[in-house]
Biopython code that builds the backbone (N, CA, C, O; Angstrom):
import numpy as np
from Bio.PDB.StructureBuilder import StructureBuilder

atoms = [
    (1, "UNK", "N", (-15.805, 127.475, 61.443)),
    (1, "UNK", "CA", (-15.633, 126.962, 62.784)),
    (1, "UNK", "C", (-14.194, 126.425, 62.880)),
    (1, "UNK", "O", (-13.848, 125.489, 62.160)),
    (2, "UNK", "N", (-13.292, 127.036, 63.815)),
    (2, "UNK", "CA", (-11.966, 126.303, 64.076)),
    (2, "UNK", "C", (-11.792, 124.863, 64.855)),
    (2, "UNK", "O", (-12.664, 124.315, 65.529)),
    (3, "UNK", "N", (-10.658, 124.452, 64.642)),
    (3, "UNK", "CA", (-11.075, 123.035, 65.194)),
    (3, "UNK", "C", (-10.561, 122.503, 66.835)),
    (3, "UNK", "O", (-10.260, 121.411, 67.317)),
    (4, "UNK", "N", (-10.642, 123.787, 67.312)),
    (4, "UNK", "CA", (-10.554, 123.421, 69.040)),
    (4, "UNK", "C", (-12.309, 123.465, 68.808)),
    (4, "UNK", "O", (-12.968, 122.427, 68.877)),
    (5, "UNK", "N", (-13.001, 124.947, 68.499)),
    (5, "UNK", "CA", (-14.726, 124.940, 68.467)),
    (5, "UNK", "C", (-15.327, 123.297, 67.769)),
    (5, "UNK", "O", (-15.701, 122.706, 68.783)),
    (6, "UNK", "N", (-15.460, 122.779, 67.105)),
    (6, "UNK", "CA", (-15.684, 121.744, 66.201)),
    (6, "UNK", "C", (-15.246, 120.770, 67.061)),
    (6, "UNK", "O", (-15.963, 119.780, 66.910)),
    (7, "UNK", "N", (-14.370, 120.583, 67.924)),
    (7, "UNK", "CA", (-13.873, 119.165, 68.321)),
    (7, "UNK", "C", (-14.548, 119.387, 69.603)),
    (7, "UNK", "O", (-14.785, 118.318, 70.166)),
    (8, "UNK", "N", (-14.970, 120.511, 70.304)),
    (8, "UNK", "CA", (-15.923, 120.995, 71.659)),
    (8, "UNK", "C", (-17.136, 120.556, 71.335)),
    (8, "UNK", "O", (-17.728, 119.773, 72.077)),
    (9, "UNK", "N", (-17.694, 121.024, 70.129)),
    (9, "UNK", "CA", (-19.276, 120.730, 69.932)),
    (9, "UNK", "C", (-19.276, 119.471, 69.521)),
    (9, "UNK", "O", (-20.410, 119.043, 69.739)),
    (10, "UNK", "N", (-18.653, 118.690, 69.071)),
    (10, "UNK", "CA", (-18.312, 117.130, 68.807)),
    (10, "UNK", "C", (-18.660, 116.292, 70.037)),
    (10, "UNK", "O", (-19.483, 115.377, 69.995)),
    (11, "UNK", "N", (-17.951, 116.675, 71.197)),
    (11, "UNK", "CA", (-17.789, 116.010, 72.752)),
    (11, "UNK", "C", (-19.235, 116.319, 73.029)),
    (11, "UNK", "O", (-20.028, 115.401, 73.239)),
    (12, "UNK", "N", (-19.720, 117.974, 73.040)),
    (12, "UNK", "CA", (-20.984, 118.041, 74.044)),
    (12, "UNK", "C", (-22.361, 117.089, 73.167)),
    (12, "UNK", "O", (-23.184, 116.384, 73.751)),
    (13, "UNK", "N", (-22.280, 117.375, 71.347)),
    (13, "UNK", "CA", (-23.280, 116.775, 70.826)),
    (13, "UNK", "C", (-23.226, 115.303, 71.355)),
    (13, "UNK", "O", (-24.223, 114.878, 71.939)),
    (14, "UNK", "N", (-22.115, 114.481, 71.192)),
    (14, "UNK", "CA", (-21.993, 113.081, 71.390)),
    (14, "UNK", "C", (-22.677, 112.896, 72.978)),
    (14, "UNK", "O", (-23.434, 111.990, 73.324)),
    (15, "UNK", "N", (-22.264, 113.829, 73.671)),
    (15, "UNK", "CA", (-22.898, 113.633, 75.468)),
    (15, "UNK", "C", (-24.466, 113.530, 74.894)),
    (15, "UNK", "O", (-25.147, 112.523, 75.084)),
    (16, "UNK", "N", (-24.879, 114.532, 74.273)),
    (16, "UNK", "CA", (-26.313, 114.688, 74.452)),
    (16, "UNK", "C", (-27.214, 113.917, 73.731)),
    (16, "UNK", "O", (-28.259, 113.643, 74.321)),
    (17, "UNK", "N", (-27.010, 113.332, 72.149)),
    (17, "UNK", "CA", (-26.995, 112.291, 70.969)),
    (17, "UNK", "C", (-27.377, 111.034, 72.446)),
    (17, "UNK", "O", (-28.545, 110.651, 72.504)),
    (18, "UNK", "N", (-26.522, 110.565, 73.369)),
    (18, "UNK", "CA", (-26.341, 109.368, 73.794)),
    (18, "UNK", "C", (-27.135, 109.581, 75.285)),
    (18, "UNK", "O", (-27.267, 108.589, 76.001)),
    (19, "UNK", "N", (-27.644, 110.854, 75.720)),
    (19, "UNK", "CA", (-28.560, 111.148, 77.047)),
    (19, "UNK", "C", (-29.937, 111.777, 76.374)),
    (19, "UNK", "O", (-30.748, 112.263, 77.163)),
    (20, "UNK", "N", (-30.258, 111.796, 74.903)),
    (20, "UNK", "CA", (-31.188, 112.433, 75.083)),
    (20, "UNK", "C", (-32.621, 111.598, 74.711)),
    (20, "UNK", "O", (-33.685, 112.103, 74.352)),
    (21, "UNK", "N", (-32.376, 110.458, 74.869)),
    (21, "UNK", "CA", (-33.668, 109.374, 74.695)),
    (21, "UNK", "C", (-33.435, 108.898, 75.963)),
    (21, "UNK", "O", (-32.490, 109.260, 76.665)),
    (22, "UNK", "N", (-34.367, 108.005, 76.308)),
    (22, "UNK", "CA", (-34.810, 107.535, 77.559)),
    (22, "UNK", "C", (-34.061, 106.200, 76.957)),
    (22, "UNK", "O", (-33.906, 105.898, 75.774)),
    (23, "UNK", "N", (-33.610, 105.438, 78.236)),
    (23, "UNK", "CA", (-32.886, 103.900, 77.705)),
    (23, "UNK", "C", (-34.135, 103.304, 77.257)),
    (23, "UNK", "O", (-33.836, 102.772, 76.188)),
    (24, "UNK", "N", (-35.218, 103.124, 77.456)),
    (24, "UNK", "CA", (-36.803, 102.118, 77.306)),
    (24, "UNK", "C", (-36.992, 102.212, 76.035)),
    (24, "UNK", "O", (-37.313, 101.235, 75.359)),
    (25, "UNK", "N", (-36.819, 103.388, 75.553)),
    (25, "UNK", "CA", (-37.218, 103.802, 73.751)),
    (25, "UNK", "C", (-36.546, 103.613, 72.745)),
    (25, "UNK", "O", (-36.983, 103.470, 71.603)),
    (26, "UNK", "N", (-35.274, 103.595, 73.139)),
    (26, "UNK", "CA", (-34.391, 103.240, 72.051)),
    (26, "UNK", "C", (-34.091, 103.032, 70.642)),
    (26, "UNK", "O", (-33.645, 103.531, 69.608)),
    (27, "UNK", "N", (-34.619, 101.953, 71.230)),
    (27, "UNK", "CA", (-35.253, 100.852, 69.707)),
    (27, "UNK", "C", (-36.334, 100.939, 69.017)),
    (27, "UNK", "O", (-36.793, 100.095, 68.247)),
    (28, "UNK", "N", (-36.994, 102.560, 69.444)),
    (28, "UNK", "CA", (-37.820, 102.756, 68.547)),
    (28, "UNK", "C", (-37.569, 104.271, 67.955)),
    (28, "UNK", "O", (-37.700, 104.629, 66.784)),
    (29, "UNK", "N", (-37.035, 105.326, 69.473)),
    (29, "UNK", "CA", (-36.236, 106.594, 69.052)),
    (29, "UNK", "C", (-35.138, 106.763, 68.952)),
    (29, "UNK", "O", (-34.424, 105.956, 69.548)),
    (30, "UNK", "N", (-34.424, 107.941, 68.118)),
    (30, "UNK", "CA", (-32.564, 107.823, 68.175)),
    (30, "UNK", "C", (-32.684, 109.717, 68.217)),
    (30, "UNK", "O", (-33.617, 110.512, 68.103)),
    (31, "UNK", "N", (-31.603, 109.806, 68.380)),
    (31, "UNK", "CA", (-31.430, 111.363, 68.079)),
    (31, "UNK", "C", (-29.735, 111.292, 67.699)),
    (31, "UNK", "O", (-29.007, 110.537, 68.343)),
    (32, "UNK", "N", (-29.157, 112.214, 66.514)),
    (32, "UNK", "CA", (-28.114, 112.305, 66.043)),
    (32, "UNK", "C", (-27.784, 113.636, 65.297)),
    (32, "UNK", "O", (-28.682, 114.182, 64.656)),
    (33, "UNK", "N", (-26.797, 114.066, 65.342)),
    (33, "UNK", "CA", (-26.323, 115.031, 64.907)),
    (33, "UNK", "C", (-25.617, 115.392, 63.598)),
    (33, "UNK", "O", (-25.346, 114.268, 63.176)),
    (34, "UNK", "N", (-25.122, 116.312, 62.638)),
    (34, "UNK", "CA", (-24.408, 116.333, 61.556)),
    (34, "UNK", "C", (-23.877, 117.883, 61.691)),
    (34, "UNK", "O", (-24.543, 118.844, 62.077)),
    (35, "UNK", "N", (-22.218, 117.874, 61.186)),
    (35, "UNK", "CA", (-21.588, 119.228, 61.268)),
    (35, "UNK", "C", (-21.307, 118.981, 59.850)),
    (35, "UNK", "O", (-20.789, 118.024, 59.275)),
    (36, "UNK", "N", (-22.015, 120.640, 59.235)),
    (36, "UNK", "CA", (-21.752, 121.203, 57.707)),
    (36, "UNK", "C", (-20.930, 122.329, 57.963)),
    (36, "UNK", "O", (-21.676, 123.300, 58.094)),
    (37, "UNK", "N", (-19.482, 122.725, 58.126)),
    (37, "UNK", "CA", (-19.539, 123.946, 57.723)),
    (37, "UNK", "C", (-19.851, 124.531, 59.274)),
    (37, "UNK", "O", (-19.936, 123.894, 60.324)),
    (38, "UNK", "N", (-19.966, 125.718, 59.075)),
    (38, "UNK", "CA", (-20.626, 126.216, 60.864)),
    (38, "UNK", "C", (-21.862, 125.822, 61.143)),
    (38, "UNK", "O", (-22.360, 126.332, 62.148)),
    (39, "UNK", "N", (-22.443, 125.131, 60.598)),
    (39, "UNK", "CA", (-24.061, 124.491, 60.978)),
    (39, "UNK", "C", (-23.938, 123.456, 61.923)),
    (39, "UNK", "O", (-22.796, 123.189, 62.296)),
    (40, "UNK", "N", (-25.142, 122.645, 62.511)),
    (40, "UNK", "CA", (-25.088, 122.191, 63.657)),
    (40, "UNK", "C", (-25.709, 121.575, 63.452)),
    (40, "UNK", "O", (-26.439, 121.968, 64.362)),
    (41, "UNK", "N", (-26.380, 120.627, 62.940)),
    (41, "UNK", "CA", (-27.790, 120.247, 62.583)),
    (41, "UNK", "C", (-28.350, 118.836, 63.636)),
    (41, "UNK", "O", (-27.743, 117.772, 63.513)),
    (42, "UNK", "N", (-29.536, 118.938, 64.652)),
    (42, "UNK", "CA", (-29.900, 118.274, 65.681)),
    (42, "UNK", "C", (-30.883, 117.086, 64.760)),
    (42, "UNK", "O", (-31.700, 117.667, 64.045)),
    (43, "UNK", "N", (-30.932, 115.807, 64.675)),
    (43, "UNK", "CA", (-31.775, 114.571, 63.768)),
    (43, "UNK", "C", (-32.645, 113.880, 64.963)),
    (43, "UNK", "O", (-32.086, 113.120, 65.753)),
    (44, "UNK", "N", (-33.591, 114.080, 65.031)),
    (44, "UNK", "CA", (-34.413, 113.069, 65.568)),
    (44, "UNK", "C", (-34.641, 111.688, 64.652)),
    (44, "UNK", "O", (-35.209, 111.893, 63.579)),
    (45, "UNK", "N", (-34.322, 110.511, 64.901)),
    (45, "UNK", "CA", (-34.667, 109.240, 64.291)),
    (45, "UNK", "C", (-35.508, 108.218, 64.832)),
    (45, "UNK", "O", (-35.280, 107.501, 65.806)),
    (46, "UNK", "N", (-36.351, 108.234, 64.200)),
    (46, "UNK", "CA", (-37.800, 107.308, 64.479)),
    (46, "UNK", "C", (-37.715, 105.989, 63.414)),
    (46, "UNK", "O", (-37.236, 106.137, 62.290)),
    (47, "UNK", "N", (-38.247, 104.644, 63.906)),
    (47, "UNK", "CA", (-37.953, 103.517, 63.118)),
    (47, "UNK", "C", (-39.912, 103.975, 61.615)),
    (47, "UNK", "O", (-41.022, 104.500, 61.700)),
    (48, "UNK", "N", (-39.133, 103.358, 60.680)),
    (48, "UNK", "CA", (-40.430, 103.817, 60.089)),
    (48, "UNK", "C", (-41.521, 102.633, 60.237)),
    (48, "UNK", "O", (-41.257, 101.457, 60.488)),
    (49, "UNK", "N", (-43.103, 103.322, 59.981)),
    (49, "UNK", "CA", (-43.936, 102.525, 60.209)),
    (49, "UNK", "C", (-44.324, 101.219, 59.543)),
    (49, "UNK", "O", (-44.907, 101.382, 58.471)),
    (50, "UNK", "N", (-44.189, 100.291, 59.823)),
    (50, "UNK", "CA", (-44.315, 98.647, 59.240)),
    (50, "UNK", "C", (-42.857, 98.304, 58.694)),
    (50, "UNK", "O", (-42.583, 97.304, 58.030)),
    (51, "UNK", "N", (-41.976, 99.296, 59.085)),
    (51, "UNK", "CA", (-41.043, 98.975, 58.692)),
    (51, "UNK", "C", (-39.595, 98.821, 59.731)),
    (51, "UNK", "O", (-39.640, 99.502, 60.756)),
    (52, "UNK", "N", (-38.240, 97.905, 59.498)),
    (52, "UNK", "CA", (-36.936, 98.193, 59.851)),
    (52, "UNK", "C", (-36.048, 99.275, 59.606)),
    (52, "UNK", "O", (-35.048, 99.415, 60.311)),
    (53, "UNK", "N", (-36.313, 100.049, 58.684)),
    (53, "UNK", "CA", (-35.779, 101.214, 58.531)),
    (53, "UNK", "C", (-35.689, 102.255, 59.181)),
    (53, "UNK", "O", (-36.836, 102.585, 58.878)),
    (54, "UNK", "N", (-35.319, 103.172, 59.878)),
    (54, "UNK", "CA", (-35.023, 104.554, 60.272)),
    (54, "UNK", "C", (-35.117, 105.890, 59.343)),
    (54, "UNK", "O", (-34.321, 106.147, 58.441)),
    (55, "UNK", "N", (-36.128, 106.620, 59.688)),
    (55, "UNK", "CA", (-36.578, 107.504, 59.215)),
    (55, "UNK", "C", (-36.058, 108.677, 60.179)),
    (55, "UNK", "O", (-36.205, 108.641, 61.400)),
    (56, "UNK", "N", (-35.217, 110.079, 59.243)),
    (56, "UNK", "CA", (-34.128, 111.168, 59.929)),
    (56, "UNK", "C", (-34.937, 112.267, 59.796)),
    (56, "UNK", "O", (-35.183, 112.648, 58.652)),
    (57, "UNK", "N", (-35.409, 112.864, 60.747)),
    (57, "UNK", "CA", (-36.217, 114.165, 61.104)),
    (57, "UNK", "C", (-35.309, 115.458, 61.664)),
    (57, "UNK", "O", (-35.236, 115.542, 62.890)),
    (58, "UNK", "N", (-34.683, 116.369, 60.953)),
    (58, "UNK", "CA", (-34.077, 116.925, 61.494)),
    (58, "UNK", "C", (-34.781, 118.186, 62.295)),
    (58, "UNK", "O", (-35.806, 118.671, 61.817)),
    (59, "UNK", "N", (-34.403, 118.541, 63.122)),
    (59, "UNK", "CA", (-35.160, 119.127, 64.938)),
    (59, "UNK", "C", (-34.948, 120.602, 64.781)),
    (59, "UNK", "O", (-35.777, 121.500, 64.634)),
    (60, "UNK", "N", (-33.574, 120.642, 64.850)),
    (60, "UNK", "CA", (-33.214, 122.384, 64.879)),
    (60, "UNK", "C", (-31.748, 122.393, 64.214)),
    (60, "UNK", "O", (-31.197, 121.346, 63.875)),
    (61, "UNK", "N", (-31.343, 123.267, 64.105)),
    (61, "UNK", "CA", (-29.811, 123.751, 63.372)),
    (61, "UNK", "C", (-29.461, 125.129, 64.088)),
    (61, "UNK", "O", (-30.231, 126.064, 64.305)),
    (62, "UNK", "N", (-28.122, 125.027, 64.398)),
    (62, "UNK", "CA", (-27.411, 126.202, 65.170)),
    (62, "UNK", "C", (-25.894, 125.992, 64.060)),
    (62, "UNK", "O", (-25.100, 125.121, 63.703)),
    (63, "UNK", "N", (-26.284, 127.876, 63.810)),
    (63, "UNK", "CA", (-25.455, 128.339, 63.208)),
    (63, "UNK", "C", (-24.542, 129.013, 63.599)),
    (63, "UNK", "O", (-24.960, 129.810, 64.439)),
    (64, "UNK", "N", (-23.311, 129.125, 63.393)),
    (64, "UNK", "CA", (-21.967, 129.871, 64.167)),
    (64, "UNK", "C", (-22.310, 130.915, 62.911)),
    (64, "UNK", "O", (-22.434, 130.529, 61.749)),
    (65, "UNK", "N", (-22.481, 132.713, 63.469)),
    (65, "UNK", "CA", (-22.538, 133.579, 62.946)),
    (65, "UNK", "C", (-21.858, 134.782, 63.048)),
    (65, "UNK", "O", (-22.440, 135.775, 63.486)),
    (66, "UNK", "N", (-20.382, 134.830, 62.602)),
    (66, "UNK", "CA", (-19.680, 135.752, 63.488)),
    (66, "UNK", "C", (-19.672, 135.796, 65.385)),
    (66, "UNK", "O", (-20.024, 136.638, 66.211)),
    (67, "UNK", "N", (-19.049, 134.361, 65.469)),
    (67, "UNK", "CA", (-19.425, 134.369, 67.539)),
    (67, "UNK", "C", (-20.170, 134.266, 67.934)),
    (67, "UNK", "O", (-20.231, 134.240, 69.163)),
    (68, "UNK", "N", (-21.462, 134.110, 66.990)),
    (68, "UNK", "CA", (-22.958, 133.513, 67.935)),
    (68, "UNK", "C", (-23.398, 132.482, 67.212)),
    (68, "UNK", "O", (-23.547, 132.341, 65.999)),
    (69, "UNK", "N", (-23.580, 131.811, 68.087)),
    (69, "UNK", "CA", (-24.789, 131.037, 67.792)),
    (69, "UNK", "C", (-26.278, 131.334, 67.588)),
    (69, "UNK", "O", (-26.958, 131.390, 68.613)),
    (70, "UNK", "N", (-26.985, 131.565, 66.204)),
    (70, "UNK", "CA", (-28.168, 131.280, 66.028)),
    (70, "UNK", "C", (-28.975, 130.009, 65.657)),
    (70, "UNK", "O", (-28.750, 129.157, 64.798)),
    (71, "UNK", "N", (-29.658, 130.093, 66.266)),
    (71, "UNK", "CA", (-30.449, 128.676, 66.114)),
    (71, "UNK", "C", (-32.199, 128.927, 65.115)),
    (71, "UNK", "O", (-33.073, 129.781, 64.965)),
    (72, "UNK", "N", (-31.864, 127.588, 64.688)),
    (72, "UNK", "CA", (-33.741, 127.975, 62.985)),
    (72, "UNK", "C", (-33.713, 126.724, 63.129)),
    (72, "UNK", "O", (-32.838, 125.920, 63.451)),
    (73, "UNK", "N", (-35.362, 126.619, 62.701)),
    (73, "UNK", "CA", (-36.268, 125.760, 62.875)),
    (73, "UNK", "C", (-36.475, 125.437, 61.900)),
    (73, "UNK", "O", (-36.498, 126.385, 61.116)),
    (74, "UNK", "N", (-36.785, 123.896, 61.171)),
    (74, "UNK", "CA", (-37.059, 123.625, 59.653)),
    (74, "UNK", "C", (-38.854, 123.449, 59.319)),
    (74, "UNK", "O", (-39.596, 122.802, 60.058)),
    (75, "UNK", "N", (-39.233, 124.044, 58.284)),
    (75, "UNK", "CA", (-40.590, 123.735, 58.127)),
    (75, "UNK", "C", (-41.287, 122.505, 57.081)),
    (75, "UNK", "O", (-40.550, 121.618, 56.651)),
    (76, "UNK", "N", (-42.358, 122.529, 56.818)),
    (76, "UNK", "CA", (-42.244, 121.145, 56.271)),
    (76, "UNK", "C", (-42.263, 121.425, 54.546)),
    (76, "UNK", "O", (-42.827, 120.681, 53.744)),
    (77, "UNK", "N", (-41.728, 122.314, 54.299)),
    (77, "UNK", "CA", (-41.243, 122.348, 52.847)),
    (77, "UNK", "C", (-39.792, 121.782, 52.610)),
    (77, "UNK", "O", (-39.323, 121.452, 51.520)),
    (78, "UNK", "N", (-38.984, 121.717, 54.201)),
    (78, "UNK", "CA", (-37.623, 121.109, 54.260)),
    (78, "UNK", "C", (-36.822, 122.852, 53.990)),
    (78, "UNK", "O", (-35.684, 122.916, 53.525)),
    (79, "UNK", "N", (-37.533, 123.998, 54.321)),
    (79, "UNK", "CA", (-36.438, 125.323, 54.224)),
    (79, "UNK", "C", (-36.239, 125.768, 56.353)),
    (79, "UNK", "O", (-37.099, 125.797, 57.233)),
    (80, "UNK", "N", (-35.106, 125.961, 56.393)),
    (80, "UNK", "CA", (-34.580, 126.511, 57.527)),
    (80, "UNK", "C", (-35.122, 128.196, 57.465)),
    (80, "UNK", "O", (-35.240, 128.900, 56.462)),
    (81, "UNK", "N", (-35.386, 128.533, 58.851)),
    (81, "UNK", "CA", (-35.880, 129.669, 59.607)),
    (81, "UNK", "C", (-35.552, 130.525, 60.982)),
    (81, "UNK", "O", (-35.923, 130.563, 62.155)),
    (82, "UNK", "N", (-35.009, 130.911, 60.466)),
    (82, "UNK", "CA", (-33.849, 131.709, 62.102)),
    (82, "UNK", "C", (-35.517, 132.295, 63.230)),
    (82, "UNK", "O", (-36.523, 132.927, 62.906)),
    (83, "UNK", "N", (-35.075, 131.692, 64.538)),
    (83, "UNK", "CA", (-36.019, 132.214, 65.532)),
    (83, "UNK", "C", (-35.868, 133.616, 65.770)),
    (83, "UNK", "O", (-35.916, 133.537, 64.543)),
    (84, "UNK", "N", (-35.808, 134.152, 65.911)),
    (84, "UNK", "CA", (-35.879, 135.603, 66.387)),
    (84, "UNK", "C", (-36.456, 135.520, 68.029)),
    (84, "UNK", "O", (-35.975, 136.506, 68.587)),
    (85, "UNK", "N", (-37.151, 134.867, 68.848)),
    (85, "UNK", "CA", (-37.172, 134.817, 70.099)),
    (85, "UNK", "C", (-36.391, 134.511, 71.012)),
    (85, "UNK", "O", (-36.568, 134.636, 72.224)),
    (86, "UNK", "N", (-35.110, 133.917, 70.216)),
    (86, "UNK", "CA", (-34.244, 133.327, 71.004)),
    (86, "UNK", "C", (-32.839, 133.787, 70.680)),
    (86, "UNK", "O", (-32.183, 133.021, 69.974)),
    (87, "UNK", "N", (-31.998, 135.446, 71.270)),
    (87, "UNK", "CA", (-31.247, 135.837, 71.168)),
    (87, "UNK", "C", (-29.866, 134.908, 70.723)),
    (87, "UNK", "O", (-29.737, 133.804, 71.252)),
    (88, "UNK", "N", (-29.014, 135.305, 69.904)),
    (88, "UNK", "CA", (-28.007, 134.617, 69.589)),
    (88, "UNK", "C", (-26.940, 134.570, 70.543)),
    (88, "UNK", "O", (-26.838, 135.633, 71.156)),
    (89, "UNK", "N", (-26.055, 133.631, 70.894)),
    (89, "UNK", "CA", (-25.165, 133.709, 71.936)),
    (89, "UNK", "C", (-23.741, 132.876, 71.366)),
    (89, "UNK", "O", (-23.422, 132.064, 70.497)),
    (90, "UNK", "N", (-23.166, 133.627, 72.426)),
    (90, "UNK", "CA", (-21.666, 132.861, 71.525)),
    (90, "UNK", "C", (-21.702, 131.368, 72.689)),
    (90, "UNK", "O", (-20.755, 130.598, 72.528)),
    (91, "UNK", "N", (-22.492, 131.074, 73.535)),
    (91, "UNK", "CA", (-22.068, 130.033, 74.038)),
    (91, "UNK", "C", (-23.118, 128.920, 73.433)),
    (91, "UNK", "O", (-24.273, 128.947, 73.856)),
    (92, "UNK", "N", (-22.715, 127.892, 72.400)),
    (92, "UNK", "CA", (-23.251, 126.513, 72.072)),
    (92, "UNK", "C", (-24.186, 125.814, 73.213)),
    (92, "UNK", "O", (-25.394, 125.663, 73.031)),
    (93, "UNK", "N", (-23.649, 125.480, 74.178)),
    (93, "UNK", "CA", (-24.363, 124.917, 75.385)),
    (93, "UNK", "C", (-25.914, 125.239, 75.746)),
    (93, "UNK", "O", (-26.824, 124.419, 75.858)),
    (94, "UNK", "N", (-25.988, 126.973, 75.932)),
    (94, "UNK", "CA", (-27.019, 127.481, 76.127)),
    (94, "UNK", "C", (-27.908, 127.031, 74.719)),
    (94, "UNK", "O", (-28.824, 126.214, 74.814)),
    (95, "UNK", "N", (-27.561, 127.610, 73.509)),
    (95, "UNK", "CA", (-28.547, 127.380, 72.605)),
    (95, "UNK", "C", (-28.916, 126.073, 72.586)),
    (95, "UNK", "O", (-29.960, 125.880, 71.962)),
    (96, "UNK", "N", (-28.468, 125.227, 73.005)),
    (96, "UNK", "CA", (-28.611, 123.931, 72.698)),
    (96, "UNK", "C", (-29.667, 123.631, 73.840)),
    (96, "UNK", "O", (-30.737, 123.203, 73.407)),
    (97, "UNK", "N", (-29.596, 123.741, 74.913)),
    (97, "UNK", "CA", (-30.683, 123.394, 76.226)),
    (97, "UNK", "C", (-32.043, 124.520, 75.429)),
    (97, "UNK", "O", (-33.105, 123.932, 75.223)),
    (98, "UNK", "N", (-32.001, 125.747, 75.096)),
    (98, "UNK", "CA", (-33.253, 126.151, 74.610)),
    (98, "UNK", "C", (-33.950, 125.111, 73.715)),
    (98, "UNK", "O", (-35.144, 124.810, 73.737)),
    (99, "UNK", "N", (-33.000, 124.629, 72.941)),
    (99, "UNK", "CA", (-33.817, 123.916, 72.203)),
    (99, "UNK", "C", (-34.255, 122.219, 72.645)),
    (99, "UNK", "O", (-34.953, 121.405, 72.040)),
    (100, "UNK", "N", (-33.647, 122.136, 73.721)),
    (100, "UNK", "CA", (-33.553, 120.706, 74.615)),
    (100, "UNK", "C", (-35.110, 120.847, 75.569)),
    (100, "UNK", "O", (-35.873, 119.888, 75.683)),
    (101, "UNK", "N", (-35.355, 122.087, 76.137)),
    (101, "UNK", "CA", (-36.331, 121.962, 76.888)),
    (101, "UNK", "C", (-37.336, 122.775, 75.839)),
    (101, "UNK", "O", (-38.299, 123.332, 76.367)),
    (102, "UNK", "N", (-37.239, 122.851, 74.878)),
    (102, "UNK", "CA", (-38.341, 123.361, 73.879)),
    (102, "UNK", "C", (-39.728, 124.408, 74.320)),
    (102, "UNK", "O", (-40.712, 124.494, 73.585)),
    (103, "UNK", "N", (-39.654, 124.851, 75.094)),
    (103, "UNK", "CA", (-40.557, 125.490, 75.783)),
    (103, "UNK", "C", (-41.788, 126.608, 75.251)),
    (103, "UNK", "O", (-42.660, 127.212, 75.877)),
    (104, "UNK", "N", (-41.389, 126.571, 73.691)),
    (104, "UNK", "CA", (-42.256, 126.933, 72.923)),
    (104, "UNK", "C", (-42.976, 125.804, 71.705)),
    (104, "UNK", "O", (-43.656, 126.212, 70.763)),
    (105, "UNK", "N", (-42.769, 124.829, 71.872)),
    (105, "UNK", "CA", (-43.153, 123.532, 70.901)),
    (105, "UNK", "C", (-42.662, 123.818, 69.986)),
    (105, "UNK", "O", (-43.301, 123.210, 69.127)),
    (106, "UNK", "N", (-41.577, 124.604, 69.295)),
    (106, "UNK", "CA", (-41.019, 124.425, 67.783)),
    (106, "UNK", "C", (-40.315, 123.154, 67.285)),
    (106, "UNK", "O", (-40.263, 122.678, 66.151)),
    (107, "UNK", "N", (-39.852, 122.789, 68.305)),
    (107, "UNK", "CA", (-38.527, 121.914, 68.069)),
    (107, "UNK", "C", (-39.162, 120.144, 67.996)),
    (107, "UNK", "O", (-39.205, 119.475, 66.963)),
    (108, "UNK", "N", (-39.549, 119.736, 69.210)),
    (108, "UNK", "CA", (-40.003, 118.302, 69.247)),
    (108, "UNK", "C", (-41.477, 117.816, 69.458)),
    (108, "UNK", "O", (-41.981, 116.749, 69.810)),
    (109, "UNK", "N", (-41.959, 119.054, 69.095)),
    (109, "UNK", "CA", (-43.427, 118.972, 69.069)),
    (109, "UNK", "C", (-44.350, 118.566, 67.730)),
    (109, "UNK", "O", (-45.577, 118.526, 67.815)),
]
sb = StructureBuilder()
sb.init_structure("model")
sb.init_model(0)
sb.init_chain("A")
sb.init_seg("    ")
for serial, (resi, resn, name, xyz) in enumerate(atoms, 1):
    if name == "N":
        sb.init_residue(resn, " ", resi, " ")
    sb.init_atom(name, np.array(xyz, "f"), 0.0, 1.0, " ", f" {name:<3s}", serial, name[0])
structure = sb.get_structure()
């Protein structure tokens, strides 16, 4: 990933990281992001139970693949899984709302 791409997906993750909980929940949900490399990786954070701690659930990962973006789903062995229903695109934005309005329950279900 070059670093005009990387400093773009930086701005839109940070927009969405900071709009994508409801203000009411907060303090009990978080959502956060991590860049590896061309990976993308989306964290849901939940406080853990009886506890102060924060527990990191990661959601989905979008991969820069030669100009597209593919996006995979993690299972609960902790291994990543490329969707195949959801064509790869070179625009970040789009993959990112597929996985924002989840419309098949993979992601935040």
């Amino acid at each position: 990933m070059d670093d005009f791409t990387k400093k773009r997906i930086i701005k839109l993750m940070d927009e969405y990281v900071q709009q994508a909980v409801p203000e009411h929940v907060k303090d009990q949900i978080g959502c956060s992001y991590k860049i590896r490399g061309n990976h993308v990786t989306l964290i849901e954070e939940r406080k853990a139970f009886k506890s102060e701690k924060w527990v990191q659930r990661p959601i989905a990962q979008f991969r820069l693949d030669e100009k597209q973006w593919k996006i995979y789903w993690r299972d609960s062995k902790e291994k990543w899984h490329f969707i195949d229903d959801y064509e790869p695109n070179e625009d970040f934005e789009t993959q990112l709302k597929i996985v924002d309005q989840d419309e098949n329950g993979v992601f935040w279900g």
